[in-house]
C-alpha positions as CSV (number, residue, x, y, z in Angstrom):
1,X,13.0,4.4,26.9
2,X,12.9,5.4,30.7
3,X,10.2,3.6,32.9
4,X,8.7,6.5,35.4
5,X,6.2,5.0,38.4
6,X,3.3,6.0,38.6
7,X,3.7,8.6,41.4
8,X,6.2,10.1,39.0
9,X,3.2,10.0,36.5
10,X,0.9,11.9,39.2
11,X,3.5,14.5,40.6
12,X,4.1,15.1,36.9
13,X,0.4,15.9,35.4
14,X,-0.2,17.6,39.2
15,X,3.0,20.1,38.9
16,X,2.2,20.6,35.2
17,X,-1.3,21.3,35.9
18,X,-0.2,24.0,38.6
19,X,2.6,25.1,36.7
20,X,0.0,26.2,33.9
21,X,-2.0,27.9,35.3
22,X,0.8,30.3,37.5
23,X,2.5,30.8,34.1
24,X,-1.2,32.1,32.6
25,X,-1.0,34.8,35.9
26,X,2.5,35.5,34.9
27,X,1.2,35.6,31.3
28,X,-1.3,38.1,31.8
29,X,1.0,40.4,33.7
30,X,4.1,40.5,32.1
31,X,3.9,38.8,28.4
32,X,0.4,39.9,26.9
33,X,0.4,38.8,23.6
34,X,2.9,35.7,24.3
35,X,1.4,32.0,24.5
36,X,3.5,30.2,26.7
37,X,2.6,26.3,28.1
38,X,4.0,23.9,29.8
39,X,4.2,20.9,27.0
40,X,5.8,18.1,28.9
41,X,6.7,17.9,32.8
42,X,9.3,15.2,34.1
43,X,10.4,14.4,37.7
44,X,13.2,12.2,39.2
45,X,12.6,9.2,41.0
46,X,13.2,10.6,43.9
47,X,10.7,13.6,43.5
48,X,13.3,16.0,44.0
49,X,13.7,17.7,40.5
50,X,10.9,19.0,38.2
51,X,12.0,19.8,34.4
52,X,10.0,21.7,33.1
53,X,9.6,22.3,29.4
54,X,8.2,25.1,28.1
55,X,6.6,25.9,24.4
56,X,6.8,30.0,23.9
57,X,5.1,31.6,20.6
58,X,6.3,33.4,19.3
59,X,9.7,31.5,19.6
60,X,11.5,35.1,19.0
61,X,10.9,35.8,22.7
62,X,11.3,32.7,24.2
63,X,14.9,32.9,25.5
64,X,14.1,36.1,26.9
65,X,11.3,34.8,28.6
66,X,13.0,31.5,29.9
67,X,15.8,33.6,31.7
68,X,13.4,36.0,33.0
69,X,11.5,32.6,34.5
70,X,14.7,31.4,35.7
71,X,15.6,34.6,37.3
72,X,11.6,34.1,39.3
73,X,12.3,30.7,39.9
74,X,12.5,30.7,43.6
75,X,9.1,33.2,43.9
76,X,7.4,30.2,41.3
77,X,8.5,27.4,43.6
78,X,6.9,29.2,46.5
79,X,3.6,29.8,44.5
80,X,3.8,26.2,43.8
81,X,4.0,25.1,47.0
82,X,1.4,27.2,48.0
83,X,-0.7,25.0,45.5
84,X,0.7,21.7,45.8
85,X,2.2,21.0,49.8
86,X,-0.7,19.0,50.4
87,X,-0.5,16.6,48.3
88,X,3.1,15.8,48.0
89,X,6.3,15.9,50.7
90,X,9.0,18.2,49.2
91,X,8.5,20.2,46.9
92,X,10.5,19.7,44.0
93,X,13.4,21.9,42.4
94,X,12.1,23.3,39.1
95,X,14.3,23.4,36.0
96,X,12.9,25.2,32.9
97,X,14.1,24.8,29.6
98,X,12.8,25.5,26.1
99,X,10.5,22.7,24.5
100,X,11.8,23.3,20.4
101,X,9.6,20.3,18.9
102,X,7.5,22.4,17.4
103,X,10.5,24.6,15.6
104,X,12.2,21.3,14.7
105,X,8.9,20.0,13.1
106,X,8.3,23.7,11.1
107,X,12.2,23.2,10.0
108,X,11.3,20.0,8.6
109,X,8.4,20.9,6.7
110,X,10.5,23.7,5.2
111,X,12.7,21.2,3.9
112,X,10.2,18.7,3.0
113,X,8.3,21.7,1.0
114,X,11.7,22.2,-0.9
């Protein structure tokens, strides 16, 4: 299991913070009726990259969604900068991909229930 500092640990929680709440402005602009939330947020060591994984319901929509993210990538980085240049020295590349624990974990009910 991967050790991350605890700067990683704060850049993490602040960029997943952040990252929230522009997805929620996003959210109630262009995907009423779509949850989407940030589940879990990791960054390098050297700060540079932010992956960013994303939970979508209903999953139907969610790599539709994802591209269309990854298409506004470069306008979300800006926003988060906006937010976060403060409080940390570059800000990092964002990678978004689709968090599918909670698919996995319906699939294994199903075959649990069978």
């Amino acid at each position: 299991m991967e050790q991350f500092s605890t700067r990683q640990n704060k850049i993490s929680r602040l960029v997943q913070r952040e990252m929230a709440d522009i997805l929620l402005q996003l959210n109630k602009s262009k995907y009423q009726g779509k949850l989407i939330s940030v589940s879990i947020v990791r960054v390098t060591k050297d700060m540079s990259i932010a992956r960013i994984y994303l939970s979508i319901f209903p999953s139907e929509y969610s790599a539709e969604i994802l591209s269309e993210i990854k298409l506004n990538t470069k306008a979300i980085r800006g926003d988060l900068g906006h937010r976060i240049g403060k409080s940390v020295r570059i800000i990092p590349e964002l990678e978004f991909y689709i968090d599918d624990s909670l698919d996995y974990i319906e699939h294994i009910d199903d075959l649990l229930g069978k």
